[in-house]
VOPAGU-2260 file (C-alpha; in pm, 1 decimal, decimal comma):
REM VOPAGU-2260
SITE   aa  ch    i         X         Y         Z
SITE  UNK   A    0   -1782,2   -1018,9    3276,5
SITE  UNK   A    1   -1421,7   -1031,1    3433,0
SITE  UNK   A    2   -1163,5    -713,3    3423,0
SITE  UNK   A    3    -999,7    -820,0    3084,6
SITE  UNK   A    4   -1317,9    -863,1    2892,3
SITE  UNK   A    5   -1472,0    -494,9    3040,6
SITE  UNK   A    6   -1102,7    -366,9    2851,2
SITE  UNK   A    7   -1190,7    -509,7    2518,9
SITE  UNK   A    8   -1346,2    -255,6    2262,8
SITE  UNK   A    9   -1478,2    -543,8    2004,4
SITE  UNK   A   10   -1534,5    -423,1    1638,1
SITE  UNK   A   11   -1733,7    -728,4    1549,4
SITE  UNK   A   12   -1466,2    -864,8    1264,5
SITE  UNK   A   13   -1550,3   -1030,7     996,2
SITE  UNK   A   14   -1410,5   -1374,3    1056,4
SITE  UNK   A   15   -1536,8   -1493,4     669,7
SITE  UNK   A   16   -1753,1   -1791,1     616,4
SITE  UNK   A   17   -1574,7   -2093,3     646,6
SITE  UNK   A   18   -1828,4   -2336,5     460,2
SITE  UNK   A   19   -1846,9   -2082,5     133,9
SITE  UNK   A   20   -1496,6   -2025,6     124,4
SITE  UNK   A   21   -1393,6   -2353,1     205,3
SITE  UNK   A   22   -1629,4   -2499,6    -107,6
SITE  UNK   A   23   -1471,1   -2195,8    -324,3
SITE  UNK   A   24   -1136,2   -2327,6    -208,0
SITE  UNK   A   25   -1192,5   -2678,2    -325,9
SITE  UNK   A   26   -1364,5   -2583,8    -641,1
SITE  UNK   A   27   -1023,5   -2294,9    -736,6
SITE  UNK   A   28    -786,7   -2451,2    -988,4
SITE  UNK   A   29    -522,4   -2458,5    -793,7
SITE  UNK   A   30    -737,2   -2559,8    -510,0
SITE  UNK   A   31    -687,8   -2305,8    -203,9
SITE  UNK   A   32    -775,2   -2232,8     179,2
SITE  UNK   A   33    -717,9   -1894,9     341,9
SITE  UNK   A   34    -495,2   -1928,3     630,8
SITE  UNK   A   35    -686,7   -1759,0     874,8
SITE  UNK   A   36    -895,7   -2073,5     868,6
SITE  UNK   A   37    -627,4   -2246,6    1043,2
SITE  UNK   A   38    -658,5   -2049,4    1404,4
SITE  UNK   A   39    -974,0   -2240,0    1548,3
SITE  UNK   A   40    -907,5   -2337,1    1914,0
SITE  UNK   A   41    -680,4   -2641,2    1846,3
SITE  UNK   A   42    -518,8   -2438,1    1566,4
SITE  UNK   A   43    -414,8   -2142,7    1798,9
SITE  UNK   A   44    -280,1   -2393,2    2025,3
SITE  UNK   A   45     -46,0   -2590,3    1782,2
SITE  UNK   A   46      76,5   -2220,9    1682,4
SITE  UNK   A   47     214,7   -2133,7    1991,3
SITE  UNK   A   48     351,1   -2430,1    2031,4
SITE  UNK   A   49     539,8   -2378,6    1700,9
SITE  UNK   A   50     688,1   -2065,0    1812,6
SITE  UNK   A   51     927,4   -2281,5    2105,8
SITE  UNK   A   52    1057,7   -2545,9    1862,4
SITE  UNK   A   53    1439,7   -2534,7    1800,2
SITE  UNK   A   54    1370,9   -2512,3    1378,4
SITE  UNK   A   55    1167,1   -2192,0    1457,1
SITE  UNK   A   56    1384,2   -1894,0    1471,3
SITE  UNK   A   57    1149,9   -1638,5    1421,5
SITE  UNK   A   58     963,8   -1544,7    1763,4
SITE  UNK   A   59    1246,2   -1581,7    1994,3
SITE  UNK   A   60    1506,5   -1433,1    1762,3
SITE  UNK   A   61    1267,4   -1112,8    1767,7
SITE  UNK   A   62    1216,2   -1103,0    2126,1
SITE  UNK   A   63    1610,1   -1134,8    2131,2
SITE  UNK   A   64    1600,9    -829,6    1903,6
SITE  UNK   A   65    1367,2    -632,0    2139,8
SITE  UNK   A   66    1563,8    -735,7    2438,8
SITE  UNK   A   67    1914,3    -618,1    2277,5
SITE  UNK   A   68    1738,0    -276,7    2156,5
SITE  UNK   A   69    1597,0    -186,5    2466,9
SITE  UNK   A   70    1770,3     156,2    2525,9
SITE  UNK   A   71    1621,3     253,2    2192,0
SITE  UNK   A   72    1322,0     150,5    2251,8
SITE  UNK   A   73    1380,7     368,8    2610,9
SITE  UNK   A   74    1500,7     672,6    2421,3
SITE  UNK   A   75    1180,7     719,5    2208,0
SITE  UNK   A   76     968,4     690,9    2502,7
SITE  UNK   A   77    1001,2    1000,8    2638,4
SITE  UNK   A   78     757,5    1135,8    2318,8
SITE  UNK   A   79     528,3     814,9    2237,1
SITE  UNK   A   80     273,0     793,7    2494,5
SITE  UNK   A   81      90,0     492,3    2318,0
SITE  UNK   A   82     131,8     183,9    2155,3
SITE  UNK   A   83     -80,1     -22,3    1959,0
SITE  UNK   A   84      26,7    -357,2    1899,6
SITE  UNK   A   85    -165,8    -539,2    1570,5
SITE  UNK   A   86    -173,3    -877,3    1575,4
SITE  UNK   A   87     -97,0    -951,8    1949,6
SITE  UNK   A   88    -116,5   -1253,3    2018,6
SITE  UNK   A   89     -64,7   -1379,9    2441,5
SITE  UNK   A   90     120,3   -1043,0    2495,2
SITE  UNK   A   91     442,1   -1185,0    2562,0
SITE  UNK   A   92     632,7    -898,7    2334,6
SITE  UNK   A   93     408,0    -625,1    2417,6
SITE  UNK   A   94     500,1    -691,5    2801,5
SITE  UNK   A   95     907,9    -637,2    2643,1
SITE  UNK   A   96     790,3    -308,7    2517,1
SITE  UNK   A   97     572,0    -189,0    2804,7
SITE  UNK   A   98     891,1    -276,4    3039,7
SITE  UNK   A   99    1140,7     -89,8    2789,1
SITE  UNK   A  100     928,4     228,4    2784,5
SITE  UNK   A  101     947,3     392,6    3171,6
SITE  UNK   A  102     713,8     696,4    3019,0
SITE  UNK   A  103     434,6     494,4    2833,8
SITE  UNK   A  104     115,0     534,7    2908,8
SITE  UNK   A  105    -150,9     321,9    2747,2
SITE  UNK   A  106     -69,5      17,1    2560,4
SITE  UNK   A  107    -344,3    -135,6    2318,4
SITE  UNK   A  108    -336,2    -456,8    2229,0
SITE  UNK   A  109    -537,7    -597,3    1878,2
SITE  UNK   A  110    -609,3    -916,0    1763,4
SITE  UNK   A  111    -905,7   -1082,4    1579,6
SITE  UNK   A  112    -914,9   -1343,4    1854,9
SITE  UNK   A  113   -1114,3   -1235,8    2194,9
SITE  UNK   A  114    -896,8   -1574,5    2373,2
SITE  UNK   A  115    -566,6   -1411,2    2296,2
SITE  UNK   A  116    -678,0   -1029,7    2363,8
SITE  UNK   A  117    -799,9   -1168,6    2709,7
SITE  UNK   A  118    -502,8   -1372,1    2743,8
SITE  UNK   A  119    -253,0   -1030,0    2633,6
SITE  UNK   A  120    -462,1    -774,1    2932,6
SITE  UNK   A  121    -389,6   -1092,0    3204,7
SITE  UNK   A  122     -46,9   -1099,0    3127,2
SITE  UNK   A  123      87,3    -730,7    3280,1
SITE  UNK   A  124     359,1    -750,0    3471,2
SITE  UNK   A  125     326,2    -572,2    3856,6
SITE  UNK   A  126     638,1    -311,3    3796,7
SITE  UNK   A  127     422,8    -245,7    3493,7
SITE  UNK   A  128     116,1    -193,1    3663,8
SITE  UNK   A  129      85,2     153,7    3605,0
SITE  UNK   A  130      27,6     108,6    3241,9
SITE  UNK   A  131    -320,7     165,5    3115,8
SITE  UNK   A  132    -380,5    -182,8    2921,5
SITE  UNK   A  133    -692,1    -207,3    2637,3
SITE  UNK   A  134    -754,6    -455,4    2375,4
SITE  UNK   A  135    -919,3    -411,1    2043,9
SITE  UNK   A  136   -1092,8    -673,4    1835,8
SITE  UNK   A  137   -1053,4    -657,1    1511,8
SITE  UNK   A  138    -907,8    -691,0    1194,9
SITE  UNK   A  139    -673,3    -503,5     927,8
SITE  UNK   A  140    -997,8    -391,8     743,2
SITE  UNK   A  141   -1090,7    -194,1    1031,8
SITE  UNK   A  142    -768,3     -75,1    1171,6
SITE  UNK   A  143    -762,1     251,9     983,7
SITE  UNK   A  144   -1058,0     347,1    1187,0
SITE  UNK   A  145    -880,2     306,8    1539,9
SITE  UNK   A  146    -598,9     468,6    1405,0
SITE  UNK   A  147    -734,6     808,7    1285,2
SITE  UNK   A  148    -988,9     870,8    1534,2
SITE  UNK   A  149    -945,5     694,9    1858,0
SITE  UNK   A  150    -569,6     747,4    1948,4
SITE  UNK   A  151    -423,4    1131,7    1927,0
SITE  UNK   A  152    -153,8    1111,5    2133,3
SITE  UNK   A  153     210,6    1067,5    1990,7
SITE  UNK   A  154     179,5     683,9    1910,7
SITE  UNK   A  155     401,6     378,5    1813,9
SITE  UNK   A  156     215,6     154,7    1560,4
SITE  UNK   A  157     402,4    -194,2    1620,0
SITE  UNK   A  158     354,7    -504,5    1351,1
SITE  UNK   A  159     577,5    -783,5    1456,0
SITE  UNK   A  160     571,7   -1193,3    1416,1
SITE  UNK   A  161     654,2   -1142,2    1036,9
SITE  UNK   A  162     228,6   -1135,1     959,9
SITE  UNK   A  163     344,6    -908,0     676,9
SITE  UNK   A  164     519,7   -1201,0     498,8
SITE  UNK   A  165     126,8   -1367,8     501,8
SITE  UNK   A  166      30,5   -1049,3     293,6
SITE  UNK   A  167      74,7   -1075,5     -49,6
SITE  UNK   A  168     375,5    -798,9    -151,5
SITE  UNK   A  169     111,8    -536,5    -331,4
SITE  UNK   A  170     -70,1    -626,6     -35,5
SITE  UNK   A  171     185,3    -473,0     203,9
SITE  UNK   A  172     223,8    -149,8     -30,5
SITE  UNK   A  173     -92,1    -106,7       1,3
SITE  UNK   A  174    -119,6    -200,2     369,5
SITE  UNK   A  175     157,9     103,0     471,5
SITE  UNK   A  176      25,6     336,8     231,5
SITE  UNK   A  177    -308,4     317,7     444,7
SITE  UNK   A  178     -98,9     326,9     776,1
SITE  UNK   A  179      87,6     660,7     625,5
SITE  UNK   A  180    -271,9     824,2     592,4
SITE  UNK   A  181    -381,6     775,6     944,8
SITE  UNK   A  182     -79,3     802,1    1129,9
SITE  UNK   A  183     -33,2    1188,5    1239,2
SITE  UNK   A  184     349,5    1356,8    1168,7
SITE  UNK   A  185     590,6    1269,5    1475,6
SITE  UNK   A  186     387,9     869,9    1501,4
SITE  UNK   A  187     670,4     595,0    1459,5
SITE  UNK   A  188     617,3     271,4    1287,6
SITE  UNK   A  189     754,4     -81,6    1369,8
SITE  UNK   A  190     765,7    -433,3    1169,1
SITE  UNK   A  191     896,9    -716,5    1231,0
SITE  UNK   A  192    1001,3    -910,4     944,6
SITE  UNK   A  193    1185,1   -1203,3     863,8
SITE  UNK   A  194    1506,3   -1199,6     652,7
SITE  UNK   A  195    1633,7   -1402,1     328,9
SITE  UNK   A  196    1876,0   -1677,6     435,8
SITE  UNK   A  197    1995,1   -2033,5     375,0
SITE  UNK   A  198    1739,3   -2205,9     222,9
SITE  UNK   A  199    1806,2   -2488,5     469,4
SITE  UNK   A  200    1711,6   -2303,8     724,0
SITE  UNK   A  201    1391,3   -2148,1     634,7
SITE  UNK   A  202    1257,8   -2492,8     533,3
SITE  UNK   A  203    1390,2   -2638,9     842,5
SITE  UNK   A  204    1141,4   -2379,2    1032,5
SITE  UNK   A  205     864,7   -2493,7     850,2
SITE  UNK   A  206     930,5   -2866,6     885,0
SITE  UNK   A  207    1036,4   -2927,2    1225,9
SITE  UNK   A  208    1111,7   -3274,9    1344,8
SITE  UNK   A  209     833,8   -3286,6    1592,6
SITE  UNK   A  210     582,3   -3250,3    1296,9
SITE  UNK   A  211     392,4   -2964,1    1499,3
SITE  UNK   A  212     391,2   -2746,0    1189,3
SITE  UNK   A  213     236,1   -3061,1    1008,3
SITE  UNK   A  214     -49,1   -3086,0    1231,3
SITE  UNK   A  215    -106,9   -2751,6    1257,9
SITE  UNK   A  216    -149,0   -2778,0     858,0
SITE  UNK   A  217    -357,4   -3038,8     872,5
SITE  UNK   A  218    -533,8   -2930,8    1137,8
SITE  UNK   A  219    -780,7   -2733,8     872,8
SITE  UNK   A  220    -891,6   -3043,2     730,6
SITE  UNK   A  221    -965,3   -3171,2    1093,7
SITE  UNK   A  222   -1189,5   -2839,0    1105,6
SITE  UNK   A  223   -1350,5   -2945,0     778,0
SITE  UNK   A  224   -1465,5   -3276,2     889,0
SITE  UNK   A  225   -1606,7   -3136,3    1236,0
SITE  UNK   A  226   -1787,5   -2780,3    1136,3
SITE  UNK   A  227   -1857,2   -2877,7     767,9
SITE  UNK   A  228   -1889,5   -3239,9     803,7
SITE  UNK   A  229   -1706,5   -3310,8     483,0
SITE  UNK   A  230   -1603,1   -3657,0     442,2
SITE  UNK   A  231   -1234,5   -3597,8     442,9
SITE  UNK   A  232    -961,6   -3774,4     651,2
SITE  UNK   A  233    -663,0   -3617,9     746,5
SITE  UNK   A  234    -472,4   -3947,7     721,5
SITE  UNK   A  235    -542,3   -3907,0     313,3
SITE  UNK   A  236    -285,4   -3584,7     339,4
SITE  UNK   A  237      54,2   -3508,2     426,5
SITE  UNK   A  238     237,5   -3170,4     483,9
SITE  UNK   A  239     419,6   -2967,7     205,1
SITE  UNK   A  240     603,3   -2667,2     286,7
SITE  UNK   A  241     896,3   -2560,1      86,1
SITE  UNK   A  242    1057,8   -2202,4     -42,4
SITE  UNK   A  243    1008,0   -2035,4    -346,3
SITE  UNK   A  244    1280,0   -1902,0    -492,2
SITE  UNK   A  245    1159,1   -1724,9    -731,8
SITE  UNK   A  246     879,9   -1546,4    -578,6
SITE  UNK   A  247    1094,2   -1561,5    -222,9
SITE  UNK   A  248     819,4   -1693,7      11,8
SITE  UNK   A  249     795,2   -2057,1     174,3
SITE  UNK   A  250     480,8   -2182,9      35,6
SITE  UNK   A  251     263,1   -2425,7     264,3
SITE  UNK   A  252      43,6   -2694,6     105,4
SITE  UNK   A  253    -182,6   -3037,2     179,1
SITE  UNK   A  254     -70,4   -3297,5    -101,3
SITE  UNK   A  255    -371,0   -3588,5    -131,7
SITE  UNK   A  256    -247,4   -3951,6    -107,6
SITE  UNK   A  257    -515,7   -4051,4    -318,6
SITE  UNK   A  258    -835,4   -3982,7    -512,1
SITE  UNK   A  259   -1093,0   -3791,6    -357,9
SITE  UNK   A  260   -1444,1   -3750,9    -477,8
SITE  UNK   A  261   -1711,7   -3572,6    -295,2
SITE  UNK   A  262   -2036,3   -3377,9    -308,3
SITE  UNK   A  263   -2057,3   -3056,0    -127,0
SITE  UNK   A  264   -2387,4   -2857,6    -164,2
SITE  UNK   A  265   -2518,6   -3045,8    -424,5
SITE  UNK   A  266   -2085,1   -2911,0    -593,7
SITE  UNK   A  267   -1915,4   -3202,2    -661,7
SITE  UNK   A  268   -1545,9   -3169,6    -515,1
SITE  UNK   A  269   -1263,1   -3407,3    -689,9
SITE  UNK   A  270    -923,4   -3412,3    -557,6
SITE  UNK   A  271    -680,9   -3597,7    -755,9
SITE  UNK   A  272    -404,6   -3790,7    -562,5
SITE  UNK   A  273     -92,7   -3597,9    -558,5
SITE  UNK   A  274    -307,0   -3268,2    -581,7
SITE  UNK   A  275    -224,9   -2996,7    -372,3
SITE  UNK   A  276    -426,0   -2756,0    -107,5
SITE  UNK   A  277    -259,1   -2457,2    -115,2
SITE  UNK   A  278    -309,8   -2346,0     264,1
SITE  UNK   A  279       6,5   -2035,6     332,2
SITE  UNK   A  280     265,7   -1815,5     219,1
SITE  UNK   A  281     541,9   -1655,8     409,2
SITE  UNK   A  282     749,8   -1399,9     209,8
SITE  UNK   A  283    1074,2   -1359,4     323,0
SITE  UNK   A  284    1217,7    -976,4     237,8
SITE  UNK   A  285    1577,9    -829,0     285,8
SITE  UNK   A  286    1565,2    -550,8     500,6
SITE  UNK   A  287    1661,6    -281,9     225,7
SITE  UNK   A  288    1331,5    -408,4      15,8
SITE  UNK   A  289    1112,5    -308,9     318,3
SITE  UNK   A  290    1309,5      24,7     429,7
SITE  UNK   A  291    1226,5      66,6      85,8
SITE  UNK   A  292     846,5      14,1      79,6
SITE  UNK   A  293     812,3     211,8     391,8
SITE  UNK   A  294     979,0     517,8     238,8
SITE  UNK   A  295     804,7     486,5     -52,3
SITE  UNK   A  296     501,7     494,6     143,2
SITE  UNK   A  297     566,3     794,2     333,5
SITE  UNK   A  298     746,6     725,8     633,5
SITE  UNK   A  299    1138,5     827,1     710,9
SITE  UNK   A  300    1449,7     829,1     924,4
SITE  UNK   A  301    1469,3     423,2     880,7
SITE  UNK   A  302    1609,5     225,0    1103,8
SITE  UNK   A  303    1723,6    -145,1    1114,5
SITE  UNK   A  304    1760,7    -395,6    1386,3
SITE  UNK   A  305    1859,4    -721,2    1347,5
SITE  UNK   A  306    2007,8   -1015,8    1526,3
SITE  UNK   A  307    2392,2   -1107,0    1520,0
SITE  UNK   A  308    2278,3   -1397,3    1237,2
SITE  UNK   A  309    2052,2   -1118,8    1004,4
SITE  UNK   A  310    1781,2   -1411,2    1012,3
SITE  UNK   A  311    1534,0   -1139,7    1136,8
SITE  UNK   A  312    1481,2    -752,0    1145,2
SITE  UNK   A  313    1246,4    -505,1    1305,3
SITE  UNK   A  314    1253,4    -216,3    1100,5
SITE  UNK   A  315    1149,9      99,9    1278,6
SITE  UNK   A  316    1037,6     423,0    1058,2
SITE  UNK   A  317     874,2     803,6    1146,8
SITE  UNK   A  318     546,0     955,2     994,4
């Protein structure tokens, strides 16, 4: 066992069934895959690199955002002694924070994926070396568990990379009511989230000209065929993604080129050409509609950052 993996507390997640819910999925009217699905090896590899391509604001515009806000980020340090970081990724931003924060002490990174936790505790910087680095595996189910019992001190609970646009909207209510239980008075709260804006633009992130976004969508039908041995080809889909206006999110979807008929544990699957997979959403929030939900939640003293364009915000709150 090397020194990252000795760091990493693992809470055994539930990672869900793949076979089952892919067969539920297919059998749903509208036919649907949870998105999680998508972040097998290959997957977790097209995803980061989505996050360089021009058409994808979102990562470095919040970096930027952490970058610009670094004082602040420096001023609050001198009482938060910890933060936890859900949904870490390679570490890259959690490095920003560590370096912004002279007084931190421990920073804890969580993901569901071991690769990327492992990946996060290699990262640390030598001026940062002082910094006591852990990793935690597991997922939001668990969280409220690390957070009321395993963390005391005067903490920072950071969400960034937009993941709360994946959540359904009751979803998130429900999410930062649960946060506003186990977070003690004087904790701070952070979430990234990305902002309303020219429809052009938002599509444009979702449909780059590389088609890296594409295969990363398809990509769960290339996990089908190889764990579930379903006799699908990926060359009988193409890549949908497109915003909602109406219920603001950019939905993602496979559309079928032609008919599909299969049999599935004795389930006979039909896919009609044209048909869609519905594999994502990404709700996209102004930053008054989330100031709102976290006040309505429990937390206060709300502030906003955003970049010069308002395409993103990290929204900062106290418990």
């Amino acid at each position: 066992m090397n020194g990252s993996e000795s760091n990493i507390l693992d809470l055994k997640p539930d990672l869900g069934n793949f076979r089952s819910e892919f067969l539920r999925g297919m059998t749903s009217s509208p036919k649907e895959l949870n998105p999680k699905f998508f972040y097998d090896e290959a997957g977790s590899r097209l995803f980061d690199e989505i996050t360089g391509l021009d058409e994808y604001y979102p990562t470095r515009t919040e970096i930027s955002i952490l970058k610009s806000h670094c004082k602040d980020l420096s001023d609050i340090s001198s009482t938060v002694k910890t933060v936890i970081e859900l949904g870490s990724g390679n570490g890259e931003k959690g490095e920003i924070l560590i370096n912004c924060m002279p007084y931190l002490k421990k920073y804890v990174f969580v993901d569901i994926s071991a690769s990327s936790l492992e990946k996060a505790l290699r990262s640390g910087s030598s001026k940062s070396s002082n910094i006591v680095r852990k990793g935690i595996r597991c997922d939001f189910s668990t969280i409220d568990r690390v957070l009321s019992g395993m963390f005391p001190e005067t903490k920072l609970l950071v969400f960034l990379g937009s993941t709360l646009g994946n959540m359904e909207p009751a979803e998130v209510d429900n999410f930062l009511l649960r946060m506003a239980k186990v977070l003690n008075t004087g904790d701070l709260i952070a979430l990234g989230v990305d902002l309303r804006k020219d429809i052009r633009i938002l599509e444009a992130a979702y449909n780059d000209s590389k088609g890296v976004t594409a295969k990363f969508n398809l990509n769960i039908i290339r996990r089908a065929q190889r764990e579930l041995h379903v006799p699908l080809n990926v060359d009988d889909f193409t890549h949908l993604a497109f915003y909602n206006e109406k219920k603001s999110r950019i939905e993602m979807h496979l559309v079928s080129r032609k008919n599909i008929l299969f049999e599935m544990d004795g389930v006979k699957i039909v896919i009609k050409k044209g048909e869609t997979i519905h594999t994502e959403n990404s709700y996209k929030y102004s930053a008054d509609e989330l100031s709102d939900k976290l006040e309505r939640a429990g937390f206060h003293d709300i502030t906003v950052w955003k970049d010069p364009g308002a395409n993103f915000a990290i929204i900062n709150g106290s418990k």
